[in-house]
MMTF fields as JSON, N, C-alpha, C and O atoms, coordinates in Angstrom:
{
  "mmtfVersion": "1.0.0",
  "mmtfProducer": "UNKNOWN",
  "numBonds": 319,
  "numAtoms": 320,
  "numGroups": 80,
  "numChains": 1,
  "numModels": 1,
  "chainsPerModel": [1],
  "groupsPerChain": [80],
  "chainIdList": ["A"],
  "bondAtomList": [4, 2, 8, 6, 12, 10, 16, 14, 20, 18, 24, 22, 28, 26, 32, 30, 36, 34, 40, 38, 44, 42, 48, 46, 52, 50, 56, 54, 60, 58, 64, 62, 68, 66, 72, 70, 76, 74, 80, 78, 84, 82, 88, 86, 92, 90, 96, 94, 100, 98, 104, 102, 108, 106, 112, 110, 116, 114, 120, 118, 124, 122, 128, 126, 132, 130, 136, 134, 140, 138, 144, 142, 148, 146, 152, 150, 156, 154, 160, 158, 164, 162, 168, 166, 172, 170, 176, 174, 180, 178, 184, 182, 188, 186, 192, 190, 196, 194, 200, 198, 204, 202, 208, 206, 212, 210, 216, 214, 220, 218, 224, 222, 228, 226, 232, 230, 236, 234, 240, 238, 244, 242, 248, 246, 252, 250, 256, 254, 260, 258, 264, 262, 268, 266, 272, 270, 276, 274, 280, 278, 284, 282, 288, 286, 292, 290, 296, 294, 300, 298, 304, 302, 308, 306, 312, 310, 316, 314],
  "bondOrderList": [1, 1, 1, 1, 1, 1, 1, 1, 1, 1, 1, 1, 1, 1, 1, 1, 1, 1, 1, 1, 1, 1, 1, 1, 1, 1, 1, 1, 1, 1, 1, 1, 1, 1, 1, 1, 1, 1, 1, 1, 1, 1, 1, 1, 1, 1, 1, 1, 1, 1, 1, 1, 1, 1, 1, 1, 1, 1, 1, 1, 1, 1, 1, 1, 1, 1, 1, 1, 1, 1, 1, 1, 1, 1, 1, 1, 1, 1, 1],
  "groupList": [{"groupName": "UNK", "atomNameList": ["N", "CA", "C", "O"], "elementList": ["N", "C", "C", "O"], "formalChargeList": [0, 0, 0, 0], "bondAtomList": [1, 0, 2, 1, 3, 2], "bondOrderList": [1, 1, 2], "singleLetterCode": "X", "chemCompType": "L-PEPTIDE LINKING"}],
  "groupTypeList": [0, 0, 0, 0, 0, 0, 0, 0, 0, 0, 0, 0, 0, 0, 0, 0, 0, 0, 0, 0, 0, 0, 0, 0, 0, 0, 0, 0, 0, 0, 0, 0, 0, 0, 0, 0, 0, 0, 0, 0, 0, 0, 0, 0, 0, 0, 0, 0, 0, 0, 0, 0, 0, 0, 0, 0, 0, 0, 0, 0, 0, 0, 0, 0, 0, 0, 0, 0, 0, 0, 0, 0, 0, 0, 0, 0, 0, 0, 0, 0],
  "groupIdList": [1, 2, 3, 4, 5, 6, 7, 8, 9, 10, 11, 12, 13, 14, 15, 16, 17, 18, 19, 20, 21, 22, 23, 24, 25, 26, 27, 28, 29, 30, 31, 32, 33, 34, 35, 36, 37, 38, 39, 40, 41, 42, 43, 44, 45, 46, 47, 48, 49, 50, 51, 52, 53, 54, 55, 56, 57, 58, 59, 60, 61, 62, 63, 64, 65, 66, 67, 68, 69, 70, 71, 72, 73, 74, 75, 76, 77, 78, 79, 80],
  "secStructList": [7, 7, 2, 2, 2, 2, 2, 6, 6, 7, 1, 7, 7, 7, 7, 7, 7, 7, 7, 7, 7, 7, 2, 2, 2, 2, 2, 2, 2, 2, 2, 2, 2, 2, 2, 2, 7, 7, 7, 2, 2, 2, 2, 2, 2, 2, 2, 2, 2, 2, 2, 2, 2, 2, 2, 2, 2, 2, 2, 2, 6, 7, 7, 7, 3, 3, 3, 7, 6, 6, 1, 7, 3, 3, 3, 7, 7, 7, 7, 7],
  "xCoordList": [40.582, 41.717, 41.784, 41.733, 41.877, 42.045, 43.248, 43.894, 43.447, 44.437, 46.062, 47.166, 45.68, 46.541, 46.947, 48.064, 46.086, 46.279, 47.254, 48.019, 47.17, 47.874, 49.602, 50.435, 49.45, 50.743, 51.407, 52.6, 50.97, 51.614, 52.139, 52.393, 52.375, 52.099, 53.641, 54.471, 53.668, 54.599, 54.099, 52.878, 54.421, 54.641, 53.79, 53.366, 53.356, 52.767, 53.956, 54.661, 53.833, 54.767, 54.236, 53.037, 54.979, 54.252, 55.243, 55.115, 56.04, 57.318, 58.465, 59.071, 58.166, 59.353, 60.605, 60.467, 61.859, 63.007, 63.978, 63.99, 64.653, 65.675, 67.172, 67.351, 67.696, 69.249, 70.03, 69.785, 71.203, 72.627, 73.869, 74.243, 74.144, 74.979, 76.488, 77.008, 77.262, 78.698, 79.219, 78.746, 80.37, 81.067, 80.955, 80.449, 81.284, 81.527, 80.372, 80.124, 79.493, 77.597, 77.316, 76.76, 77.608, 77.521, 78.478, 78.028, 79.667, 80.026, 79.711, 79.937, 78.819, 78.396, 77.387, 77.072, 76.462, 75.482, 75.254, 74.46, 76.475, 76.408, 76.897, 76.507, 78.013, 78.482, 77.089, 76.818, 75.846, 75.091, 74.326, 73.643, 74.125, 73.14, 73.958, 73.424, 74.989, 75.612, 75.354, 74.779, 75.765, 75.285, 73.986, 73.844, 73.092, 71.934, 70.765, 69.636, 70.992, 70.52, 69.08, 68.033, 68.913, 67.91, 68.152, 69.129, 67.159, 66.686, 66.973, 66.56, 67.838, 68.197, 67.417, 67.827, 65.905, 65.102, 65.028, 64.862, 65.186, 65.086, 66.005, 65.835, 67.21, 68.816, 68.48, 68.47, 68.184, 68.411, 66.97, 67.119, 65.814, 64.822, 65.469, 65.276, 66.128, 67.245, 67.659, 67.703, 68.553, 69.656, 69.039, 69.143, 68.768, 67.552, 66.987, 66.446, 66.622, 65.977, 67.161, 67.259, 67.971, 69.367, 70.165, 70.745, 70.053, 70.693, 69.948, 70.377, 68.355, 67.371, 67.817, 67.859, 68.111, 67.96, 69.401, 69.504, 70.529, 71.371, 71.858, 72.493, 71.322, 71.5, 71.057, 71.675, 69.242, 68.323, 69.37, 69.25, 70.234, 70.507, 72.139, 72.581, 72.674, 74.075, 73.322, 73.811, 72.241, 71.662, 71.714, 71.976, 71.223, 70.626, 71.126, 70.557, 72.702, 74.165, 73.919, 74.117, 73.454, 74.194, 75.414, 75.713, 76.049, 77.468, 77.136, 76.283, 77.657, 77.694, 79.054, 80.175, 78.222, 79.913, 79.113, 77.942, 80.742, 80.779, 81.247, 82.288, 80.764, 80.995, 81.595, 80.871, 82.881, 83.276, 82.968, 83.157, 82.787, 82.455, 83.195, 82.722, 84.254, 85.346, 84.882, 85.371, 83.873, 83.429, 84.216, 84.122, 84.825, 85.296, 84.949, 84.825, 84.786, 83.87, 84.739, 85.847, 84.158, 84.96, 84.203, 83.402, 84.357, 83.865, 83.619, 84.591, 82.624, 82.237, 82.719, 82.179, 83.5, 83.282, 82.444, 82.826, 81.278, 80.522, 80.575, 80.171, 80.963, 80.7, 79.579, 79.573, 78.586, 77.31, 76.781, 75.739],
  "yCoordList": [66.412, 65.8, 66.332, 67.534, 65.557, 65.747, 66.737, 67.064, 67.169, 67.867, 67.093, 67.635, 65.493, 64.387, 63.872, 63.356, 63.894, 63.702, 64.47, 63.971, 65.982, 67.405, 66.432, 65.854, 66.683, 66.443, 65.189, 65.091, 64.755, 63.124, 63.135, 61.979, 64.003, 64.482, 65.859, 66.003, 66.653, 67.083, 69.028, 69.036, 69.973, 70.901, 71.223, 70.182, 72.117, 72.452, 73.474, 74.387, 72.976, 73.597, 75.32, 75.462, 76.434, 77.955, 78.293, 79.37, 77.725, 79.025, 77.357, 76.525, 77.699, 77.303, 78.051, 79.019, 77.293, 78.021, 77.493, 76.262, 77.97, 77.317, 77.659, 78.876, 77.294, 77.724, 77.093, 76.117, 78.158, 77.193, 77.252, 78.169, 76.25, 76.167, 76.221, 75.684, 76.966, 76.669, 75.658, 75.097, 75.195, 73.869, 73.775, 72.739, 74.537, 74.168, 73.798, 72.656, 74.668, 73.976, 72.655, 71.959, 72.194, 71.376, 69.905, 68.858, 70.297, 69.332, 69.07, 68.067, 70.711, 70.397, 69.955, 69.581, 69.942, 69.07, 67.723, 67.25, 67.052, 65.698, 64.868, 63.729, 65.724, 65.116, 65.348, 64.237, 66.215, 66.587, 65.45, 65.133, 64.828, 64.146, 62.601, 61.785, 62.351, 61.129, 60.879, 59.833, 61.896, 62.107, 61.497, 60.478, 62.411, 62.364, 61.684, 61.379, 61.565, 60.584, 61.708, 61.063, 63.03, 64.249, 64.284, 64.156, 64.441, 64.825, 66.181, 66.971, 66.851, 68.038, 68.895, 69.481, 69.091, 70.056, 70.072, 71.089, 68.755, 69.217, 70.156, 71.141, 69.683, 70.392, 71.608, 72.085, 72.392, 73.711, 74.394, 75.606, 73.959, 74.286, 74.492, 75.367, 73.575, 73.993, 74.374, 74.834, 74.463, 75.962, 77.311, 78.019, 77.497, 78.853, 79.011, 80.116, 78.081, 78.554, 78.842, 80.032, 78.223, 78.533, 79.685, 80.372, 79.749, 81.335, 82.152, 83.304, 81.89, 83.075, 83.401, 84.482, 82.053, 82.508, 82.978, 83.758, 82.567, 82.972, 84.662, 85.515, 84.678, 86.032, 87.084, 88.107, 86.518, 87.964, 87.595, 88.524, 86.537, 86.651, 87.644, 88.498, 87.222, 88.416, 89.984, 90.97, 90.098, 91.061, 92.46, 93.66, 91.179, 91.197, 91.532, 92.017, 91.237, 91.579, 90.284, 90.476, 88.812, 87.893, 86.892, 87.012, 86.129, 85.731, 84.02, 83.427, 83.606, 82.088, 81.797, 82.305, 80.355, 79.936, 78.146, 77.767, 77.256, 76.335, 75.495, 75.941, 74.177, 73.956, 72.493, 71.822, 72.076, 70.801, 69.044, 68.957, 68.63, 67.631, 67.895, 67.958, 67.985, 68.491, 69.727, 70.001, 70.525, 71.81, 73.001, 74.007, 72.992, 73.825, 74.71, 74.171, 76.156, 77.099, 77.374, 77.405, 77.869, 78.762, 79.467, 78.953, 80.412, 81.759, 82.035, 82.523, 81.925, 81.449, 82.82, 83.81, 83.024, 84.198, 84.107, 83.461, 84.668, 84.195, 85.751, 86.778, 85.667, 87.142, 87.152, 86.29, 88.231, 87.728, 88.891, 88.757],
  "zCoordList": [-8.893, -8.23, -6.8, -6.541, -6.068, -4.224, -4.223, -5.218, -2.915, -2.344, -2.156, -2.214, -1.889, -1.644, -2.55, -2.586, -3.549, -5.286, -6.064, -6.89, -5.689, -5.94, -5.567, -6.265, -4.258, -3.21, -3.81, -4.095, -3.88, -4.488, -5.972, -6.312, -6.921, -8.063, -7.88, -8.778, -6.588, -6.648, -6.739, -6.58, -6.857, -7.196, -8.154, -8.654, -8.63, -10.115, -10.874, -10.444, -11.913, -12.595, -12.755, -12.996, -12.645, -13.295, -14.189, -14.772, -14.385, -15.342, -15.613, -14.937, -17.094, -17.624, -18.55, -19.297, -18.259, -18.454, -19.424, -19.447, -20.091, -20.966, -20.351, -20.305, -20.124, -19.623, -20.868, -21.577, -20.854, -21.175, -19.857, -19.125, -19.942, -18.616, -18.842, -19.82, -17.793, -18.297, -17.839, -16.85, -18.509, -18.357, -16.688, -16.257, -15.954, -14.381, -14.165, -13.778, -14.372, -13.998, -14.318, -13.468, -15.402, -15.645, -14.893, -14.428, -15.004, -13.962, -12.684, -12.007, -12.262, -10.649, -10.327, -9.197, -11.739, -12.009, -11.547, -10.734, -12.533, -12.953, -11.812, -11.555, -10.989, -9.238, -8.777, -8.32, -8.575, -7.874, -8.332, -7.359, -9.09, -9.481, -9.217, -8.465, -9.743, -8.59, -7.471, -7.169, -6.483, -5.291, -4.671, -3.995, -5.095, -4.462, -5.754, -5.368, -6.669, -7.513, -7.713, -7.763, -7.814, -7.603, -9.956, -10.693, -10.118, -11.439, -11.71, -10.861, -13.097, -13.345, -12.674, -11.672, -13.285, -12.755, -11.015, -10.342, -10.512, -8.691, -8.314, -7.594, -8.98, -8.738, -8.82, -7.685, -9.634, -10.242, -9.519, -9.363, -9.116, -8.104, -6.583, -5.738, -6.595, -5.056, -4.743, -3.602, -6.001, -6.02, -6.06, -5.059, -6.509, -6.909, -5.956, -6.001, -4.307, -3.219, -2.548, -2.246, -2.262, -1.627, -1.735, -0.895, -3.117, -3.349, -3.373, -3.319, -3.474, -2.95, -1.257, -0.67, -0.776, 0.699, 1.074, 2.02, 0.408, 1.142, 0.636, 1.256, -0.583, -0.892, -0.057, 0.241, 0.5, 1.149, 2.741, 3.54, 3.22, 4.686, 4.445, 5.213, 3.299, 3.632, 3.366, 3.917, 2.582, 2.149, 3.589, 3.672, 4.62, 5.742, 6.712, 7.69, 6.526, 7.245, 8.196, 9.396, 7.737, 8.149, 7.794, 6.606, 8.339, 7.826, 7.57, 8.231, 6.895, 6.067, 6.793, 6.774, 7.687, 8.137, 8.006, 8.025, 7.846, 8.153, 9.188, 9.67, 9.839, 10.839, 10.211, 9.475, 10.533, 9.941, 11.087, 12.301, 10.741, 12.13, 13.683, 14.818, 13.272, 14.719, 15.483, 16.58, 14.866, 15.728, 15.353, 16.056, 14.526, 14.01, 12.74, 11.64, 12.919, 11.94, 11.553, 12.088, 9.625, 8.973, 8.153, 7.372, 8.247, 7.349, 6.205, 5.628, 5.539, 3.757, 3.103, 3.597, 2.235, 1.303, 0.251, -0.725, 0.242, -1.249, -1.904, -1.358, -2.74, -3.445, -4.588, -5.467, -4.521, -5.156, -6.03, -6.672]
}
């Protein structure tokens, strides 16, 4: 199989996982998947980079802020 063959095909799988999810996960799921119309497994591959990354940047002593369309920031509390 080509390199383009690989790519077109997606990711290779290395590690599979079983979760049970709590009720909130699950509802943030099922909006997440309304949304963006993304398949369980993309969701939870996303998340898992996101909170890899945002974990190592507060780790890091950087700050999580949001910017709302108007230009206006606000200051994330994530406790982790």
């Amino acid at each position: 199989m080509s390199s383009v063959e690989r790519a077109a095909k997606g990711p290779a799988v290395v590690d599979r996982v079983n979760v049970a999810l709590i009720a909130e996960a699950v509802e943030a799921m099922g909006k997440l998947q309304e949304r963006t119309g993304l398949k369980k497994v993309d969701l939870v591959n996303r998340a898992l980079l996101i909170y890899e990354f945002i974990d190592a940047e507060l780790r890091a002593g950087s700050k999580v802020l949001l910017r709302d369309p108007e230009g206006r920031d606000q200051l994330v509390k994530i406790f982790l």
